[in-house]
Structures are given as C-alpha cells and as structure tokens.
C-alpha positions, 0 to 999 in steps of 0.5 A: 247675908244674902244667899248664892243662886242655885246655880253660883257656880255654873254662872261663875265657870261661865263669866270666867271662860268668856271674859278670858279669866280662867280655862280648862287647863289642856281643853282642846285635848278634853283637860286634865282634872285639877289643873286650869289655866289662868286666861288674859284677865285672871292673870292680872286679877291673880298679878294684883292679888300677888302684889297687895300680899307682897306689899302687905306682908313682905315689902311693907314691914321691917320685919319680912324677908321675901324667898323664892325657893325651888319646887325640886328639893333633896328627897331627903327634905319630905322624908325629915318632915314625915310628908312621904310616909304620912301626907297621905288621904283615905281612898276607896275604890269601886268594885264596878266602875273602879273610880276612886274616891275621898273616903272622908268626902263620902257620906256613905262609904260602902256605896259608889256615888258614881254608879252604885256599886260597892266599894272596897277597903278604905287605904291611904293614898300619899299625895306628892308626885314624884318625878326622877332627876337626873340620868340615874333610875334607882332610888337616890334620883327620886325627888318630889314636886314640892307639896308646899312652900314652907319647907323652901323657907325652913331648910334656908333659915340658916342662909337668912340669918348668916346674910342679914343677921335679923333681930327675932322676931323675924319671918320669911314669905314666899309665894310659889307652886305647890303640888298635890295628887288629889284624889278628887280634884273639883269644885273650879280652882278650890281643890287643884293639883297645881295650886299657888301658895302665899305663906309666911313663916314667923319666927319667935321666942317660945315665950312670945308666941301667943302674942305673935299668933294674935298679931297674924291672926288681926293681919289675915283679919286685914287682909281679907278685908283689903282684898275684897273678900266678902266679910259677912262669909268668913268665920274663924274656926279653932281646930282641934283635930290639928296636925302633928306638927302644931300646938294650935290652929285657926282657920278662916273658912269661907261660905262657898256655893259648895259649902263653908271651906277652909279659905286660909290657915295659921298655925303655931307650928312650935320649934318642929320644923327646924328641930327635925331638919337641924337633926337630919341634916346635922346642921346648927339651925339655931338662933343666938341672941346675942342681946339676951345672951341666950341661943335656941331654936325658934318656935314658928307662927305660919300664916298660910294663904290659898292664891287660888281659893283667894281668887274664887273667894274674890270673884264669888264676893265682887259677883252682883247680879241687879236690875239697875239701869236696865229696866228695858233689859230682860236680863240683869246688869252682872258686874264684878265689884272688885276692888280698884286696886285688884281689878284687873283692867282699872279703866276702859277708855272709848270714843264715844263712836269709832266712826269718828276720826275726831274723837277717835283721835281724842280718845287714842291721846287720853288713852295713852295719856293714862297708860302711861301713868296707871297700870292696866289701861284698856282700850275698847270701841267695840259695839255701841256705848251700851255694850261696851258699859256691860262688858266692862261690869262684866270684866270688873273694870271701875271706871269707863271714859268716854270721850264726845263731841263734847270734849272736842269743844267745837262743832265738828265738821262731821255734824250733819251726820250726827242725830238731831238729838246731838246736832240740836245739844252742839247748837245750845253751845257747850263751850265750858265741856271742851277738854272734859271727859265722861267718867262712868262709875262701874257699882252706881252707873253714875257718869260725871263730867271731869276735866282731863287734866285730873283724870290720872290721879282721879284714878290713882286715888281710888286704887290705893 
C-alpha cells in the first residue's frame, strides 16, 4: 500500500475549494469550526453516494423500509436513551489561554498543546445542542438537535409494523442530519458538528442475531467496495470497550493521513432500545409472530455509516498523483479516480475549438443528446484541449468527447485557417470518421474513435 504525501491533507482541502467540492462553512465571516459547506461538485459527489447507499440497502431488497424522521424530537426521547445525562466527552480546560480540549486526544493531559500552559481538572462535557421550541422558556420547551438518526427509527417502529405488517426479520434505513457539539472539531469533514448520517436498523429474533451480524457485516464489506473506498485501508477491529447499549461491536476503520479512524460501525445492539422506550413511553413496542405464535421484543442489528467520513474516504481512495502523459509537464497529471457511478460529473462534452461554429454546433447537439439519456453531463470549452483533459482528471470526470473536424466528414469551409498539420490530415480524406467522436479515458489517457450513435449506452455501461 502505498503511503500518503506528507502533506495529503493540505493538497486535499486545496483540489476540493478549487474544483468547487467542498468550503469553509460561513467563510466570508472567517467559518464556524466543524461545519462546511458542500460546493457544485461535492454535492453530486455526496448525491450519488446517497443514492448507491439507498439502492443498496434500502430500494434493493425486500426486507428494507426507508424513513425520514425529524431532527426535533420529544425531550423525553434523549433522557429514555440516557443521551442527556451521559453522551458526553472528557475535556480540560487551560489555565493560560482557556482553550478546550478532548482529554482522550491528548497524550499529555497536564499540558496545553496550544501554548504550554496547564491545564485543569478533567470534567464531561455532554455533546447535544439544545435549542427551545415553542413560545414558552421553562424546561417543558427544551429539546435537542438530534445527535443521531437511529432514535427517529426506534420510536416509529411501531407505526411500521401496524402500516406494512412485515415479516421479522425486517429493518428500517435512514439517511439524515445529526448533530453533535464536538469539542474539538478537526481533521476536514472527519469530525464535524453538522454531520450526515446513513444507518440502518435490523430487527431479528434474539436467536438469529449472529446470523444477521454476519449478514451486515459482508454487506459493509460490499459496500466499501462498490463506493470506492480504498480496500488495502480498511480493517475490522472487534471493539471491546463498547457502549452500554450493545453486546458486540465491529468497526471499519480507515487509513487516513491523520491516522487509522473509525470510518463505519455495526452493533448488536440487543433488545435496549425499544425496551426502554416501550417502558418510558408505556407503549407496546412488541413484535407478534403470529407464524410462531410467539410475541416479543426484537433484538437489534445497527450497521451505522458516516456520509461525510464516506466522502473523504472516497476522494483520499480516488486521489493519484502521476506523471503520465505529461513528460513535458513539471508538475504530475492529478485525478480523481472514482468510480463512474459516483463520479460526479460522468462525462465533458467539447468542441474540439470554440472558435468553430461547425463544431460548436456539432458538440452543442452530441451534448444534448447525452444530457438527456444520462445524468451529470457537462459541458466545457474553456482554454485549449489540454487544459481542459487536466481539469476534468481534476473533477474526477471519466469520459472526455471531443467532437472535430473529423466528426463533421467534410472539409469545412473554414480550412484555411485551421494549421497545416490538419489541413494536410482532411487532404488524406477521412470520410469513414464522419459522425464519430473522440472519447478520452480519465485513468489511461487513452482516446478511441467511437460512433455517436453508441456514445449513450457506452456511458451507460460503465456507471452501473
């Protein structure tokens, strides 16, 4: 495997505000820690991510119900949970400059990493913002910005059930908003305060709960793969310091430039969950089996994914820095090598010179042609032919199509002012080109002559 740059990160931050992936959240007004904003291009990227997950694990199996719950839940949610007395973090403060910290991020928990001075007593800091809902100001108007998704699923299990009457085992997925008062937010879009969530929650028999952990586990195991996560960086670590509520923990964790982190979860996370809201509530959050005759409260398979550390896993695996085709260039060819179904932009479409009418006119028709057969089609005659290859292995797009004089199939009429290189190919004649387009491969650099007539499914093909 090979290693990152020294300096991943910086070249990262820099490709993404460039190309229009991702900014400082609030810039103008100097940013707010641990928020940013998804730009032009970081929100197809994070669009099709969304969608594979959905057609995965939710539109792609008989088994899947698909929710969309609301950040503002009843207070009374988080305090059944136990997330407003203990979902909290250890933090020190400095004596001197009064910046806070992680206390389990620092190796050496008496001195500031900021300034040197001391720091104080270790305390907890719980990590759900609170806001007030509604025109009262006592205690009944406080609720939370939710710090994860799974509770929306949980506290609707019952509305499912009654709805569709599925056959356990069943689950229910749900991709949304969570927020969280880090401390430290840092490292781009690995630890955020507004982050995006994609979760699942399965529920089984107790009994079958090794056999359905296994199940989710090969499914992440597939999904890293069909994103485009780098394999040769992930790992599977058994967790052993778990949390309350669960009987057993994997997490995939990922090689960042910063450091093996956790990249996704899945937890068996028992029966806690709707027991303590099926207690708190004094609703009946049971299941009946009315096959087996037996009536109880399923047990829970949770395979937890990051949108956001999904996304920088994704653009750190496609990052290639190389030399290829660029011997005259002092600096490498860099491209993103995503996967066409992700890839946020799946083919450019340019005239071969934006001074042509004739070929503008030719490359304005294969354009709309695509766009309206394949999604994220973009256009570009910006700069010379050159530029325009690096700034689409820059963006990540796979395909370039170029349209020339070739595709027109006749000598234009504009032939004297075209160089002697090309005005010497049209004399040679290349009548079979006519209606043929130049397709440029984004990882070889490779162009081939295609009619197009098969340009759509061409594209199709390779995005599936």
């Amino acid at each position: 495997m090979k290693p990152y740059p020294a300096d991943m990160m910086e070249k990262l931050v820099s490709l993404c505000k460039r190309r229009g992936f991702i900014y400082q959240g609030s810039e103008i007004y100097g940013g707010l820690a641990g928020t940013y904003d998804y730009g032009p291009l970081g929100t197809a990227l994070k669009k099709n991510i969304e969608n594979l997950w959905w057609r995965m694990f939710v539109d792609g199996r008989d088994d899947m119900y698909g929710m969309d719950a609301a950040i503002l839940m009843n207070g009374r949610v988080w305090e059944t949970t136990g997330h407003v007395a203990g979902f909290s973090d250890p933090l020190v403060e400095c004596t001197k400059c009064k910046k806070r910290f992680r206390a389990d991020h620092l190796e050496d928990k008496t001195k500031c990493p900021a300034c040197g001075g001391t720091l104080g007593a270790e305390r907890t800091f719980n990590m759900m913002l609170s806001t007030r809902v509604g025109a009262m100001e006592d205690s009944s108007a406080i609720s939370y910005l939710r710090p994860e998704t799974a509770q929306g699923m949980f506290v609707n299990f019952k509305n499912v059930v009654d709805s569709f009457h599925p056959k356990i085992p069943f689950g229910m997925g749900q991709i949304g908003k969570a927020f969280r008062n880090e401390i430290t937010p840092r490292d781009f879009i690995f630890r955020l305060r507004e982050l995006e969530q994609m979760e699942i929650e399965y529920f089984v028999k107790e009994s079958d709960w090794e056999r359905a952990f296994e199940e989710w586990r090969l499914a992440v195991n597939a999904w890293i793969d069909a994103v485009g996560i780098d394999r040769a960086r992930v790992h599977e670590v058994e967790i052993l310091d778990r949390a309350h509520y669960s009987k057993r923990t994997i997490d995939f964790e990922f090689d960042y430039p910063f450091g093996q982190k956790e990249l996704y979860g899945l937890a068996y996370r028992t029966d806690f969950d709707l027991s303590r809201h099926a207690d708190a509530s004094k609703v009946d959050l049971s299941y009946h089996d009315e096959e087996a005759g037996e009536k109880f409260i399923p047990h829970v398979i949770e395979p937890s994914f990051g949108l956001d550390r999904t996304m920088l896993a994704v653009l750190l695996s496609a990052y290639i820095e190389d030399t290829m085709g660029a011997k005259e260039e002092s600096e490498p060819r860099v491209f993103l090598k995503f996967h066409p179904r992700v890839a946020p932009v799946k083919a450019a479409v340019s005239p071969l010179l934006k001074n042509k009418p004739e070929l503008v006119a030719k490359a304005r028709e294969v354009y709309t042609m695509l766009k309206k057969e394949v999604p994220q089609i973009m256009w570009d005659d910006n700069g010379n032919i050159g530029k325009r290859y690096r700034r689409q292995d820059e963006i990540g797009t796979p395909f370039c199509v170029v349209i020339d004089f070739d595709t027109l199939g006749d000598l234009p009429a504009t032939a004297p002012s075209l160089n002697k290189e090309a005005v010497g190919r049209w004399q040679a004649g290349t009548p079979e080109l006519k209606d043929t387009v130049t397709v440029r491969d984004r990882d070889s650099g490779e162009q081939k002559r295609m009619p197009i007539a098969d340009l759509t499914k061409y594209i199709k093909d390779a995005i599936l």
